[in-house]
mmCIF file of the N, C-alpha and C atoms, coordinates in Angstrom:
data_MODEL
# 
_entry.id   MODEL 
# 
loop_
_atom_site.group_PDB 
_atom_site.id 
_atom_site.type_symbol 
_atom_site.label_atom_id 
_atom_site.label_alt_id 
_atom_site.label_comp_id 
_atom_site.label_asym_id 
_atom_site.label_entity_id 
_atom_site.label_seq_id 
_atom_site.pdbx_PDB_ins_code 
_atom_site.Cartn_x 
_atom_site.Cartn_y 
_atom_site.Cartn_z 
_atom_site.occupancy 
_atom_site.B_iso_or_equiv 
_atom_site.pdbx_formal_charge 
_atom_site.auth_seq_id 
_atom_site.auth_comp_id 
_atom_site.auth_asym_id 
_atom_site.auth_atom_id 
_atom_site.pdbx_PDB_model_num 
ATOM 1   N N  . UNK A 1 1  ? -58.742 -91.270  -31.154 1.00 0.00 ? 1  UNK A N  1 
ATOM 2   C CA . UNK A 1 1  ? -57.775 -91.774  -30.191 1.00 0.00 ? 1  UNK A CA 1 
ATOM 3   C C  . UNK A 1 1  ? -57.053 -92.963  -30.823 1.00 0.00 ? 1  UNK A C  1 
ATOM 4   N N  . UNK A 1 2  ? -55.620 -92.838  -30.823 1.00 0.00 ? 2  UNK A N  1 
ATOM 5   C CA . UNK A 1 2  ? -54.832 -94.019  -31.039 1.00 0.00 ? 2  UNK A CA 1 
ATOM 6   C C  . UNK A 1 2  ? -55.169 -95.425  -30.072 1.00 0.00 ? 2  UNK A C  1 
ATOM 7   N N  . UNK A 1 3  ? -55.227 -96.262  -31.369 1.00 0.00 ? 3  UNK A N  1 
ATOM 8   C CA . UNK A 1 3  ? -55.277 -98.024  -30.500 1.00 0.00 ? 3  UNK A CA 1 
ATOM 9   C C  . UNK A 1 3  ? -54.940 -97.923  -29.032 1.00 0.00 ? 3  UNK A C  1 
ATOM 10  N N  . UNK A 1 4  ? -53.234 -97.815  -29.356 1.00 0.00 ? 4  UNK A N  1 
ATOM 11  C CA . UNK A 1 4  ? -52.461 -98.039  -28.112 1.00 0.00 ? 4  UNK A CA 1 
ATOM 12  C C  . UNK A 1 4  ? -53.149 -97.100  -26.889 1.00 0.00 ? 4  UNK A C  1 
ATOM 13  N N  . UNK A 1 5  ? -53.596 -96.150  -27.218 1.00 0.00 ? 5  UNK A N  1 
ATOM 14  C CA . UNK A 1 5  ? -53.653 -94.853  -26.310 1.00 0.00 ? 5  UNK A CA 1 
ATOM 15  C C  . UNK A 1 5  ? -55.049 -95.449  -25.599 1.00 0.00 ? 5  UNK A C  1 
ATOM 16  N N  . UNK A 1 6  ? -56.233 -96.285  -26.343 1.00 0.00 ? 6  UNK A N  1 
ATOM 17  C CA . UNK A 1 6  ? -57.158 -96.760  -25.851 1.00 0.00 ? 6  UNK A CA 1 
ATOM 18  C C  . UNK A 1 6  ? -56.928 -97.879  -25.077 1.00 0.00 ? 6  UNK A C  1 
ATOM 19  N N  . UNK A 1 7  ? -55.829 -98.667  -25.674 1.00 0.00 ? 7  UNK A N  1 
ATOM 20  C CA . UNK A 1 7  ? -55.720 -99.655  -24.319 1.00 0.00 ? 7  UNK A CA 1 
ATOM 21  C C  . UNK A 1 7  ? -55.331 -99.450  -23.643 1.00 0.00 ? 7  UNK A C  1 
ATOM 22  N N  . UNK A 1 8  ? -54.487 -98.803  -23.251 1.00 0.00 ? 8  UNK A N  1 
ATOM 23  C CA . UNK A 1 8  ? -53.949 -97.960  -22.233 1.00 0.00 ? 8  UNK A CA 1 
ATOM 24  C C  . UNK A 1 8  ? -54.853 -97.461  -21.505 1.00 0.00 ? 8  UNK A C  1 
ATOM 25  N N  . UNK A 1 9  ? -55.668 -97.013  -21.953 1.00 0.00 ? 9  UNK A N  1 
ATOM 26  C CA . UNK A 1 9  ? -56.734 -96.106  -21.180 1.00 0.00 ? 9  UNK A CA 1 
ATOM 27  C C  . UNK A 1 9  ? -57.500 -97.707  -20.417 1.00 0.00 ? 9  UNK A C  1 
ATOM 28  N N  . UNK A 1 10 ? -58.152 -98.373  -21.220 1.00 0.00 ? 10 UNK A N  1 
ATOM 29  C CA . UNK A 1 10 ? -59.264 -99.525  -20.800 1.00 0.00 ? 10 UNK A CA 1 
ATOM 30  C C  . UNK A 1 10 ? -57.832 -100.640 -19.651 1.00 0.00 ? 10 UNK A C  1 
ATOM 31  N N  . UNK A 1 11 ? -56.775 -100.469 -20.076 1.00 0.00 ? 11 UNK A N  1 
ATOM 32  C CA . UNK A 1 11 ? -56.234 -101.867 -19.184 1.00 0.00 ? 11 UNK A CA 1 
ATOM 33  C C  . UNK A 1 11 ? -55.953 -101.264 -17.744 1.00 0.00 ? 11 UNK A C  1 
ATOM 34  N N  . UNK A 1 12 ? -55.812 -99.470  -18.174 1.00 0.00 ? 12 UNK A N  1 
ATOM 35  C CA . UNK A 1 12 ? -55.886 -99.153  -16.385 1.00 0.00 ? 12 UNK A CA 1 
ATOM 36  C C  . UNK A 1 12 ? -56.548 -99.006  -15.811 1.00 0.00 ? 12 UNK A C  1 
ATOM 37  N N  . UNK A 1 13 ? -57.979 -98.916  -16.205 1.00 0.00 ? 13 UNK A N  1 
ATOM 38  C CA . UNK A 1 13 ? -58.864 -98.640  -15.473 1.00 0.00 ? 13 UNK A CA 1 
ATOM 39  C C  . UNK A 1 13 ? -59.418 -99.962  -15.090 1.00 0.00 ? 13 UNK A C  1 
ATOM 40  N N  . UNK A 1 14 ? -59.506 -101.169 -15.724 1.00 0.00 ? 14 UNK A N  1 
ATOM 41  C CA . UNK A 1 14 ? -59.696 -102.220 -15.271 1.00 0.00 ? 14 UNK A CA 1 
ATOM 42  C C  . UNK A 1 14 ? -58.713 -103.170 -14.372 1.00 0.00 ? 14 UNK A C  1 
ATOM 43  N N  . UNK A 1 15 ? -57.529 -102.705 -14.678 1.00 0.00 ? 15 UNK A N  1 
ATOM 44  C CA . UNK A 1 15 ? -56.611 -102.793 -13.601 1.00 0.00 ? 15 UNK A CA 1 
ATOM 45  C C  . UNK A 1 15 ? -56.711 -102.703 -12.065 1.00 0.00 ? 15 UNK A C  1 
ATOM 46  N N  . UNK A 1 16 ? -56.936 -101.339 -12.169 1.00 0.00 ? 16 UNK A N  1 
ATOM 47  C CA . UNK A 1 16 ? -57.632 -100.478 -10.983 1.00 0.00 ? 16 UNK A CA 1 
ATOM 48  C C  . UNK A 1 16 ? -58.375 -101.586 -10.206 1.00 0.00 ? 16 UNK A C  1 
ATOM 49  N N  . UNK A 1 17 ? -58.978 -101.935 -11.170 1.00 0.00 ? 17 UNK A N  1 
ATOM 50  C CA . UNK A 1 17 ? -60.862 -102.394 -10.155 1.00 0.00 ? 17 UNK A CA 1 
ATOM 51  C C  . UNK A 1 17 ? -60.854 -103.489 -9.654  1.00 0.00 ? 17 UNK A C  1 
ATOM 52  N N  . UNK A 1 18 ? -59.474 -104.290 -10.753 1.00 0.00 ? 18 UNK A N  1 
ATOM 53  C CA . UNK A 1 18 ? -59.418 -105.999 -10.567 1.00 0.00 ? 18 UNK A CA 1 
ATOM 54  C C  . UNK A 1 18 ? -58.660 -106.145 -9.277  1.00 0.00 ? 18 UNK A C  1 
ATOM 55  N N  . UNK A 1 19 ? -57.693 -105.277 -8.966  1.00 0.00 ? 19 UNK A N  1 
ATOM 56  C CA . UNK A 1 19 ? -56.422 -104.998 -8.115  1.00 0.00 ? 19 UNK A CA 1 
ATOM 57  C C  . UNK A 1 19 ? -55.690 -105.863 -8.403  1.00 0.00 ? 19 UNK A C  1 
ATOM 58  N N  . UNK A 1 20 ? -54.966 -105.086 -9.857  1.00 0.00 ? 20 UNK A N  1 
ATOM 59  C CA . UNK A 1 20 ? -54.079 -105.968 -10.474 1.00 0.00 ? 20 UNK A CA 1 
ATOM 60  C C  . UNK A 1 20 ? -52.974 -105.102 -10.994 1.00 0.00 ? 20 UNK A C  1 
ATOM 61  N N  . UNK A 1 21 ? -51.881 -105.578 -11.099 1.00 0.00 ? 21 UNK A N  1 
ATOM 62  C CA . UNK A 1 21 ? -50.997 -104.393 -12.120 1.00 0.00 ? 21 UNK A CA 1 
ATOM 63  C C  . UNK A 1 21 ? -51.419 -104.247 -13.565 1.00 0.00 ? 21 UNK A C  1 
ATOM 64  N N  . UNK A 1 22 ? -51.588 -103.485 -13.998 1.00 0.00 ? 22 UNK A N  1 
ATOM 65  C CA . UNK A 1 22 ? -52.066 -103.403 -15.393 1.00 0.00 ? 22 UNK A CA 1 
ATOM 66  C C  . UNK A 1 22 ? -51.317 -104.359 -16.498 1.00 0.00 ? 22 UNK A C  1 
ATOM 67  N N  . UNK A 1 23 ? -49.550 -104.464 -16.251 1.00 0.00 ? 23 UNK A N  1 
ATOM 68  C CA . UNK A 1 23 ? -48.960 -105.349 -17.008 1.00 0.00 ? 23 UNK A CA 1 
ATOM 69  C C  . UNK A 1 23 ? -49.677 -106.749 -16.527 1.00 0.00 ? 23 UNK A C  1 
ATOM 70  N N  . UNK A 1 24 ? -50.265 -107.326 -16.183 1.00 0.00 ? 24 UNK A N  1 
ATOM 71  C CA . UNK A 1 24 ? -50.923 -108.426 -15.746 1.00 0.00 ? 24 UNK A CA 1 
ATOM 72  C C  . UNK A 1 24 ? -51.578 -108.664 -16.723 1.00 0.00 ? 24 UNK A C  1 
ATOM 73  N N  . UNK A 1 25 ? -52.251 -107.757 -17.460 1.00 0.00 ? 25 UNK A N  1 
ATOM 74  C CA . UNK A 1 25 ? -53.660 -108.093 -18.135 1.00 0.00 ? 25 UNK A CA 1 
ATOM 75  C C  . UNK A 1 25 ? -53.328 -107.979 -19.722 1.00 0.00 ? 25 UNK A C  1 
ATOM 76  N N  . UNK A 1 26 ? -53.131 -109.146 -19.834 1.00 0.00 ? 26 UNK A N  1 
ATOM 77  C CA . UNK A 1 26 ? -52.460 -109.769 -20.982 1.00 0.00 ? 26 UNK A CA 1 
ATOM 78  C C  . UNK A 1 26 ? -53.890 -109.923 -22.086 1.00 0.00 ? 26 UNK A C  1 
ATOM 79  N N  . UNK A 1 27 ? -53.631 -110.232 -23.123 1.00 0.00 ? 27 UNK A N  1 
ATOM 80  C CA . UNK A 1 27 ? -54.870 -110.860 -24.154 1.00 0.00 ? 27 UNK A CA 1 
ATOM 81  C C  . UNK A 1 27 ? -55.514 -111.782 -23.271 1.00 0.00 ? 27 UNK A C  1 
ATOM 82  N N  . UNK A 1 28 ? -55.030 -112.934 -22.738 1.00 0.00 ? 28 UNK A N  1 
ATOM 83  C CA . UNK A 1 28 ? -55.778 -114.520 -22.682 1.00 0.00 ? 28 UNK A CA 1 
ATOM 84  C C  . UNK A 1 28 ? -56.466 -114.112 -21.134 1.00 0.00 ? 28 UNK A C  1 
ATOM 85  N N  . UNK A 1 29 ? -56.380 -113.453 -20.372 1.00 0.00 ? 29 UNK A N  1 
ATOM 86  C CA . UNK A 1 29 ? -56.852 -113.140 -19.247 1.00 0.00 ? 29 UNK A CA 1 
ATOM 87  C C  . UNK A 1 29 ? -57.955 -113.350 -19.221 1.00 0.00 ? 29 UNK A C  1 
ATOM 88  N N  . UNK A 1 30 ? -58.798 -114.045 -18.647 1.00 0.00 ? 30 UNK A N  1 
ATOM 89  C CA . UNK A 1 30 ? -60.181 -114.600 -18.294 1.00 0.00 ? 30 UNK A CA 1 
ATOM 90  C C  . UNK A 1 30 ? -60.468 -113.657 -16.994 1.00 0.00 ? 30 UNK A C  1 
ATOM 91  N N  . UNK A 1 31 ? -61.846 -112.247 -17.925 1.00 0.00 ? 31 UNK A N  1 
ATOM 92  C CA . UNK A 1 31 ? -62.344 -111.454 -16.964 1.00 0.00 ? 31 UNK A CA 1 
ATOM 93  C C  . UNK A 1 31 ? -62.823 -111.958 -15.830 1.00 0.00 ? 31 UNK A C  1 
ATOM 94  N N  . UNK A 1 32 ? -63.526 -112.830 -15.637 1.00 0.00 ? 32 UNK A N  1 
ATOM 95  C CA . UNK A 1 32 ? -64.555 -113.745 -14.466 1.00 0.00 ? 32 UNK A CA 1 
ATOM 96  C C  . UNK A 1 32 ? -63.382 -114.402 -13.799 1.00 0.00 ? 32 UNK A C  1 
ATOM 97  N N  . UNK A 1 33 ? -62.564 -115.087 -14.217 1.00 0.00 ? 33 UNK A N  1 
ATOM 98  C CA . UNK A 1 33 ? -61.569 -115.165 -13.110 1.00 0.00 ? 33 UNK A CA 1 
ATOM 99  C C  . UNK A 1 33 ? -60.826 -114.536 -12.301 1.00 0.00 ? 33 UNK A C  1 
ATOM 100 N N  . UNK A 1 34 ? -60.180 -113.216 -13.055 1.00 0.00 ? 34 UNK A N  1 
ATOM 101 C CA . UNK A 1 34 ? -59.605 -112.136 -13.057 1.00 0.00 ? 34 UNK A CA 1 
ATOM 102 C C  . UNK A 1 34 ? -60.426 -111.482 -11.895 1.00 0.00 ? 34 UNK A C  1 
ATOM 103 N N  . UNK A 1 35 ? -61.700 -111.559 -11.923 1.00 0.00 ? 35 UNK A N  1 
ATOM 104 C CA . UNK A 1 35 ? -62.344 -110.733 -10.768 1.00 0.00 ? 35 UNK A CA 1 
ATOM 105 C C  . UNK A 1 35 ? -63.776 -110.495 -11.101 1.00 0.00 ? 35 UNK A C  1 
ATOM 106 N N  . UNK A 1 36 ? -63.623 -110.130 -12.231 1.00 0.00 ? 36 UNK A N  1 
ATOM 107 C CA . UNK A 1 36 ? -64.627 -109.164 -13.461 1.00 0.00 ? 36 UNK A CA 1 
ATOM 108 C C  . UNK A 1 36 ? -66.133 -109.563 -12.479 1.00 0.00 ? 36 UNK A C  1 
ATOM 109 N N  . UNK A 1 37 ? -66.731 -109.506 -11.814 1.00 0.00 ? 37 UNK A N  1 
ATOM 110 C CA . UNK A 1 37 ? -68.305 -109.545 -11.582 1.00 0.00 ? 37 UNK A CA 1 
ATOM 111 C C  . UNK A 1 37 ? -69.565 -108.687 -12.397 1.00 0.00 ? 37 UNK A C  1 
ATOM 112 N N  . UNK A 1 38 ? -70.297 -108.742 -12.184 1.00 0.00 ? 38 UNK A N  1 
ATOM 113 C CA . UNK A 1 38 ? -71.513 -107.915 -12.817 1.00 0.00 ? 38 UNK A CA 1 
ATOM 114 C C  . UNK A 1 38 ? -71.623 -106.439 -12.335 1.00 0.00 ? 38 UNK A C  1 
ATOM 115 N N  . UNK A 1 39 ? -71.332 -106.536 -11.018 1.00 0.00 ? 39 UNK A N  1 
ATOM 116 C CA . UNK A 1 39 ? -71.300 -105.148 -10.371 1.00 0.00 ? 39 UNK A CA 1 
ATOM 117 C C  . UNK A 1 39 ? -69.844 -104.371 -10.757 1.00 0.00 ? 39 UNK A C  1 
ATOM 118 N N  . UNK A 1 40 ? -68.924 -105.314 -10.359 1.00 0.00 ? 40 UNK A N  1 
ATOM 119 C CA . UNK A 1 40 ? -67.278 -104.727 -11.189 1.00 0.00 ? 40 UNK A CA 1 
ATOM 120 C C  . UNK A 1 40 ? -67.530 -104.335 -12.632 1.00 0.00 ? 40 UNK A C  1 
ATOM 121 N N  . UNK A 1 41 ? -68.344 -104.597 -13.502 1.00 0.00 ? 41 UNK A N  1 
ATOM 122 C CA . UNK A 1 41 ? -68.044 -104.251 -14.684 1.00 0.00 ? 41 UNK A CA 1 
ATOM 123 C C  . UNK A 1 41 ? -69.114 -103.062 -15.011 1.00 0.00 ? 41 UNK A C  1 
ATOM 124 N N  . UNK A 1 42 ? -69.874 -102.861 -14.234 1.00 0.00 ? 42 UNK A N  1 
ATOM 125 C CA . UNK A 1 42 ? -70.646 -101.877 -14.553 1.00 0.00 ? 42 UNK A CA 1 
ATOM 126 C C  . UNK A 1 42 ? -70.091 -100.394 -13.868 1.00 0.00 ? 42 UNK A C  1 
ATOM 127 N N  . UNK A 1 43 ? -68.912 -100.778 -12.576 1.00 0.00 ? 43 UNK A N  1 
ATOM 128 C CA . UNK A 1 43 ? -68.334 -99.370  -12.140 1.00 0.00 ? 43 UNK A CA 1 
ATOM 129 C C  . UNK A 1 43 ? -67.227 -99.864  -13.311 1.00 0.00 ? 43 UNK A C  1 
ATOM 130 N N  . UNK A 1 44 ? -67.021 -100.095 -13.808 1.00 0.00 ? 44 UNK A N  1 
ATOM 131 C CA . UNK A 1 44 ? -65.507 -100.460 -14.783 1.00 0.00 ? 44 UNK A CA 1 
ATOM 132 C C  . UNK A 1 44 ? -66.066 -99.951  -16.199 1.00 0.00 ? 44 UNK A C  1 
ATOM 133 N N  . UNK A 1 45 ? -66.977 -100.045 -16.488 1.00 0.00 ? 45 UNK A N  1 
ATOM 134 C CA . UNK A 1 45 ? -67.631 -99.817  -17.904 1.00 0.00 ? 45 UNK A CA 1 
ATOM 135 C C  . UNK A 1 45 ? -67.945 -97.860  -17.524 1.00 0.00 ? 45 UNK A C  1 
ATOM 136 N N  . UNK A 1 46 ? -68.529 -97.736  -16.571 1.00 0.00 ? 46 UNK A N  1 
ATOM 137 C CA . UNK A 1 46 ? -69.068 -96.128  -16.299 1.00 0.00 ? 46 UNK A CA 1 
ATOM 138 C C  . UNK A 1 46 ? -67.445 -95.664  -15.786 1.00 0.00 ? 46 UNK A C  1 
ATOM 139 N N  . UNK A 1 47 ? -66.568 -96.255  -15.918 1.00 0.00 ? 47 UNK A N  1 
ATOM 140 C CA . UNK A 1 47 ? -65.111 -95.150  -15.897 1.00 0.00 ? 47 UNK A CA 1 
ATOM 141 C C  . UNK A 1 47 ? -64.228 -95.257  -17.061 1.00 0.00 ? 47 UNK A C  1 
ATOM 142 N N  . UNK A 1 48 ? -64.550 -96.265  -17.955 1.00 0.00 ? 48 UNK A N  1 
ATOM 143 C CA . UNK A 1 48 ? -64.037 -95.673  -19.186 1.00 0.00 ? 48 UNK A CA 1 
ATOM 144 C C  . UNK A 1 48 ? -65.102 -94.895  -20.094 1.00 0.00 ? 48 UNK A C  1 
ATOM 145 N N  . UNK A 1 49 ? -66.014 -95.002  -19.982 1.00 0.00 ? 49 UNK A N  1 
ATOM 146 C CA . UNK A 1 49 ? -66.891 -93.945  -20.792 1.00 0.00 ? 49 UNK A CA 1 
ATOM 147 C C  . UNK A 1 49 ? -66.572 -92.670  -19.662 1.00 0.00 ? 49 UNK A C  1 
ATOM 148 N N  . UNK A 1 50 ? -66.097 -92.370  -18.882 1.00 0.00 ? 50 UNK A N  1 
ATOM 149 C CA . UNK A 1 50 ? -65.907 -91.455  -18.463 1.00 0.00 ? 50 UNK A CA 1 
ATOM 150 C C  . UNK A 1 50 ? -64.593 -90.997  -19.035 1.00 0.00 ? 50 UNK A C  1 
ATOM 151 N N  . UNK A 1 51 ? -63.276 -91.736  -19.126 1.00 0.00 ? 51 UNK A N  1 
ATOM 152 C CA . UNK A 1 51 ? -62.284 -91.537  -19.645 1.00 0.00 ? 51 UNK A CA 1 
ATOM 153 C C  . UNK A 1 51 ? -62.025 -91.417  -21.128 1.00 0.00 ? 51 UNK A C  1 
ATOM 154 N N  . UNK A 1 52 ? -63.083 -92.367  -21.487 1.00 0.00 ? 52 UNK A N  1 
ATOM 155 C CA . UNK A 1 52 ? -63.054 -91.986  -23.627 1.00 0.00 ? 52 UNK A CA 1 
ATOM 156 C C  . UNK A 1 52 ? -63.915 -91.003  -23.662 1.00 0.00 ? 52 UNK A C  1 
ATOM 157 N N  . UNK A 1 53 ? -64.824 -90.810  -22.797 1.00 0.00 ? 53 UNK A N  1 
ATOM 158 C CA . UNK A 1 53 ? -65.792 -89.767  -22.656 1.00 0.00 ? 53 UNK A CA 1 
ATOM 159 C C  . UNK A 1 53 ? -66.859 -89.630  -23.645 1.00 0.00 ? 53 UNK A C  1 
ATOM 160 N N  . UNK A 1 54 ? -67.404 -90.963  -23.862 1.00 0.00 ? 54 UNK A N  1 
ATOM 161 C CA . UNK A 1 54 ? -68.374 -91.579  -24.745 1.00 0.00 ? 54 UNK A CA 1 
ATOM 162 C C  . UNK A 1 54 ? -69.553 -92.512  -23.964 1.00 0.00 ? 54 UNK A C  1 
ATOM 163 N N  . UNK A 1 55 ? -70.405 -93.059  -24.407 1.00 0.00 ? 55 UNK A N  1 
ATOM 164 C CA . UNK A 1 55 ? -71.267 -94.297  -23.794 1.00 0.00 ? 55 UNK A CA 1 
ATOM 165 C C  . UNK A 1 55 ? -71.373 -95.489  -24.203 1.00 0.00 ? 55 UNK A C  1 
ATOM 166 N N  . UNK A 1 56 ? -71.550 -96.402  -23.902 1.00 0.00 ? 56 UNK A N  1 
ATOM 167 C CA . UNK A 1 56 ? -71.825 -97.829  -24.011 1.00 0.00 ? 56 UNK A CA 1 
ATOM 168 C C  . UNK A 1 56 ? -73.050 -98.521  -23.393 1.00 0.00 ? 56 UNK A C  1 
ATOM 169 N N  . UNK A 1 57 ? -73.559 -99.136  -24.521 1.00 0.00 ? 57 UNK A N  1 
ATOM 170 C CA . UNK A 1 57 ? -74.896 -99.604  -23.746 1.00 0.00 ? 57 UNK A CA 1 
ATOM 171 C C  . UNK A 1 57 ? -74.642 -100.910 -22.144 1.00 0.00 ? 57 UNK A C  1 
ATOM 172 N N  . UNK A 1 58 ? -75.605 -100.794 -21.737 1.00 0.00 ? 58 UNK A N  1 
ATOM 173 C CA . UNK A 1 58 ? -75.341 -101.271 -20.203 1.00 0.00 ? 58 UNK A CA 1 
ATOM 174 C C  . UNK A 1 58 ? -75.067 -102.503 -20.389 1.00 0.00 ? 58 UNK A C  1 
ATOM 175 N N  . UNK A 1 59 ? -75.226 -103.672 -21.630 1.00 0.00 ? 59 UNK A N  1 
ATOM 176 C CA . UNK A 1 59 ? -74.819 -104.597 -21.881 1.00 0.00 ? 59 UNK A CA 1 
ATOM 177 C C  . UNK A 1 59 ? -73.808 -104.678 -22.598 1.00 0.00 ? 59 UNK A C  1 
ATOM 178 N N  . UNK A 1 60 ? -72.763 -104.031 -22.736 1.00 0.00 ? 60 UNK A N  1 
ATOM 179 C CA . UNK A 1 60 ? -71.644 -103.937 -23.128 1.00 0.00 ? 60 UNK A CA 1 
ATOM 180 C C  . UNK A 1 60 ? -70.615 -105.445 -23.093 1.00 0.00 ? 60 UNK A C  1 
ATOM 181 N N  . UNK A 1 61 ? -70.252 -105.560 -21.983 1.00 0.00 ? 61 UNK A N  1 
ATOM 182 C CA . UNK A 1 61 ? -69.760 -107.020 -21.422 1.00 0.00 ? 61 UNK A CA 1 
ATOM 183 C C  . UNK A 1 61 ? -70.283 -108.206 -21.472 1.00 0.00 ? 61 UNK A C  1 
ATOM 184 N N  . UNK A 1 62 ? -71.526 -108.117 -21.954 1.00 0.00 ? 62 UNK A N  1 
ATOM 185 C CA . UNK A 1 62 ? -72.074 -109.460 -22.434 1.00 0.00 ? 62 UNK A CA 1 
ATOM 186 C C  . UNK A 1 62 ? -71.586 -110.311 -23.532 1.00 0.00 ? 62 UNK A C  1 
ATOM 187 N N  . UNK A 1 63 ? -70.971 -111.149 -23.186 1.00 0.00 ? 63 UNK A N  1 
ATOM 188 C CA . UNK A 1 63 ? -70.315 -112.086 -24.163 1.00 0.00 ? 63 UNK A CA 1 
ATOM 189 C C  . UNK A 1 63 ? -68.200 -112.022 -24.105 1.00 0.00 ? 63 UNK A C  1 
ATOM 190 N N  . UNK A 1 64 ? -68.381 -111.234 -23.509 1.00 0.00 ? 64 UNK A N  1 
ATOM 191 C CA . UNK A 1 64 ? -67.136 -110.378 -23.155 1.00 0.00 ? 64 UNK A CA 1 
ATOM 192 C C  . UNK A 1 64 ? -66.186 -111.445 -22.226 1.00 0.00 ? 64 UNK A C  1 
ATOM 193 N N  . UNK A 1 65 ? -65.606 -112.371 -23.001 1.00 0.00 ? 65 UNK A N  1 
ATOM 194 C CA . UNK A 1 65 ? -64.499 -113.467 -21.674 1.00 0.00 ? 65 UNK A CA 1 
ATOM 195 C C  . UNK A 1 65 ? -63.359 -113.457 -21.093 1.00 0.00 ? 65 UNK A C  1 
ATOM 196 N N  . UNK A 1 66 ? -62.667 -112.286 -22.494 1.00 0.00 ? 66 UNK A N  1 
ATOM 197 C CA . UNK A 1 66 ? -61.282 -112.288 -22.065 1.00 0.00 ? 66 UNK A CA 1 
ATOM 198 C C  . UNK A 1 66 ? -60.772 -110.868 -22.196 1.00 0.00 ? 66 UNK A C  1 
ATOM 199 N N  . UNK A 1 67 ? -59.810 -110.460 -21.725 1.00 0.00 ? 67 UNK A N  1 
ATOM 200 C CA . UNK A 1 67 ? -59.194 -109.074 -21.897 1.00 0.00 ? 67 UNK A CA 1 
ATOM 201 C C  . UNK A 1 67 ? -59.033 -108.436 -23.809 1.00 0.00 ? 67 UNK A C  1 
ATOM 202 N N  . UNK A 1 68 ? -58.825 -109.840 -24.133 1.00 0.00 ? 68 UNK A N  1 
ATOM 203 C CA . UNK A 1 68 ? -58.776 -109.113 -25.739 1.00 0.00 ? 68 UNK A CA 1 
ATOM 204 C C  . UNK A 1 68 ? -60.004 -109.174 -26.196 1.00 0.00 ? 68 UNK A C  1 
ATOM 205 N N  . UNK A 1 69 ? -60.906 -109.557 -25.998 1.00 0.00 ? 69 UNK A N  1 
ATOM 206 C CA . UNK A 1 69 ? -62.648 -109.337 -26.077 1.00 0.00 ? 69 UNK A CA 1 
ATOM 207 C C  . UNK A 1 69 ? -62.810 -107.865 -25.801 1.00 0.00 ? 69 UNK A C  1 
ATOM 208 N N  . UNK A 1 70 ? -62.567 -107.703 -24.653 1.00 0.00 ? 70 UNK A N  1 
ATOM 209 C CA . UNK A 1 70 ? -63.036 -106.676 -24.041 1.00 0.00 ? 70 UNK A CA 1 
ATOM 210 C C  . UNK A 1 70 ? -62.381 -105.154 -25.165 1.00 0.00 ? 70 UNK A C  1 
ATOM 211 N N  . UNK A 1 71 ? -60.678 -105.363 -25.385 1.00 0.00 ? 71 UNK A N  1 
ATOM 212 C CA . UNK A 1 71 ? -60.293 -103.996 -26.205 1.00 0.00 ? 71 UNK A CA 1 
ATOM 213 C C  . UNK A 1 71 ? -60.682 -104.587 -27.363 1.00 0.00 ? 71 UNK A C  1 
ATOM 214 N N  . UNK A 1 72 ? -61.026 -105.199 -27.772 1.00 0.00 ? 72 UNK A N  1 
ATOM 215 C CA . UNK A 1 72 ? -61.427 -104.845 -29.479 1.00 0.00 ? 72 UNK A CA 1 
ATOM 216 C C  . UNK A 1 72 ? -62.577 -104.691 -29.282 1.00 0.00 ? 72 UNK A C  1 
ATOM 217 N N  . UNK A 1 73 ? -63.834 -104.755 -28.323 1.00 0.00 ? 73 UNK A N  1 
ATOM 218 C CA . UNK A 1 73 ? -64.923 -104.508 -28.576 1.00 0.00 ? 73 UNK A CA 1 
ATOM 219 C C  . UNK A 1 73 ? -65.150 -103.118 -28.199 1.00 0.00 ? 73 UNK A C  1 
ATOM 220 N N  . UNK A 1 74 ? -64.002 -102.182 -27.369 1.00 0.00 ? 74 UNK A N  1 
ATOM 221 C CA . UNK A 1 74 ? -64.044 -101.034 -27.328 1.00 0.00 ? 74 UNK A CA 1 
ATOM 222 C C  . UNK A 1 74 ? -63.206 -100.610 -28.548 1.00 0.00 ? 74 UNK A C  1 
ATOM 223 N N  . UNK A 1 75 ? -62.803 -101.064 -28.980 1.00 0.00 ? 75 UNK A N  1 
ATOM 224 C CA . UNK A 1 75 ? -62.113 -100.137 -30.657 1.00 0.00 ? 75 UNK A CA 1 
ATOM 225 C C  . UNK A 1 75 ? -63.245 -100.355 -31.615 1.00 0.00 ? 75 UNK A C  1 
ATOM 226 N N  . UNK A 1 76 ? -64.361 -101.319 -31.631 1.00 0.00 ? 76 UNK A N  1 
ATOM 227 C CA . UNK A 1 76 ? -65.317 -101.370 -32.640 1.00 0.00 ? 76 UNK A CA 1 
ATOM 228 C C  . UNK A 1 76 ? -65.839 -100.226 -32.377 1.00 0.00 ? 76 UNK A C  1 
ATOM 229 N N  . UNK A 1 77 ? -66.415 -100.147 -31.304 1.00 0.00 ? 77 UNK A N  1 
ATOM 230 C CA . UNK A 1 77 ? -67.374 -99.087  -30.324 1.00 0.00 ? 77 UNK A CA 1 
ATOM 231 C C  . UNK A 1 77 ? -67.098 -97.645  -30.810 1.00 0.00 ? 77 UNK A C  1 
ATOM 232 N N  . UNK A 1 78 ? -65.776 -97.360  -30.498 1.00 0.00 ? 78 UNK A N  1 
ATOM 233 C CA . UNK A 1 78 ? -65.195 -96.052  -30.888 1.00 0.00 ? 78 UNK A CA 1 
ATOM 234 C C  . UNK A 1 78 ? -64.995 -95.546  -31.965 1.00 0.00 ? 78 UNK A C  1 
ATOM 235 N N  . UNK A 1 79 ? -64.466 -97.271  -32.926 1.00 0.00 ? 79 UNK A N  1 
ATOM 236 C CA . UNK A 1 79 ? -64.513 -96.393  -34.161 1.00 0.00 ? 79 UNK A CA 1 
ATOM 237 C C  . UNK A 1 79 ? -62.605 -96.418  -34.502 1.00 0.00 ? 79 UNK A C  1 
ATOM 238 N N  . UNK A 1 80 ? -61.794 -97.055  -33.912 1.00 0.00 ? 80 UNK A N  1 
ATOM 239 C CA . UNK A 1 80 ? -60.713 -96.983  -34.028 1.00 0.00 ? 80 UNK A CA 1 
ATOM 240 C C  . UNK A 1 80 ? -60.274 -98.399  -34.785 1.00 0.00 ? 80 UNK A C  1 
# 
């Protein structure tokens, strides 16, 4: 999967959850402010492994602060 095509994929689905427009969710975006909870990120984490259609361990988001945290640690993950 192309970069772009993965963020695309990860900024809408977290979009979705934050109830945010997806253009919102810039690099510097601070998940925990943004919304991001423990329970939000675990239905947010089980719908992009549904959408890349891969897995991630359940601690995925640990350490995870900002929106550009979050896609490069899914492009390590994948492999892109």
């Amino acid at each position: 999967m192309r970069a772009t095509d993965l963020d695309s994929t990860v900024r809408h689905v977290l979009a979705r959850h934050l109830d945010m427009a997806p253009d919102q969710l810039t690099a510097d975006v601070d998940l925990a402010e943004a919304g991001l909870d423990d329970d939000t990120a675990l239905v947010v984490l089980e719908d992009v492994e549904d959408a890349l259609e891969m897995r991630f361990p359940d601690d995925f988001f640990d350490g995870l602060t900002t929106y550009a945290d979050l896609t490069a640690a899914v492009r390590v993950a994948v492999g892109s």
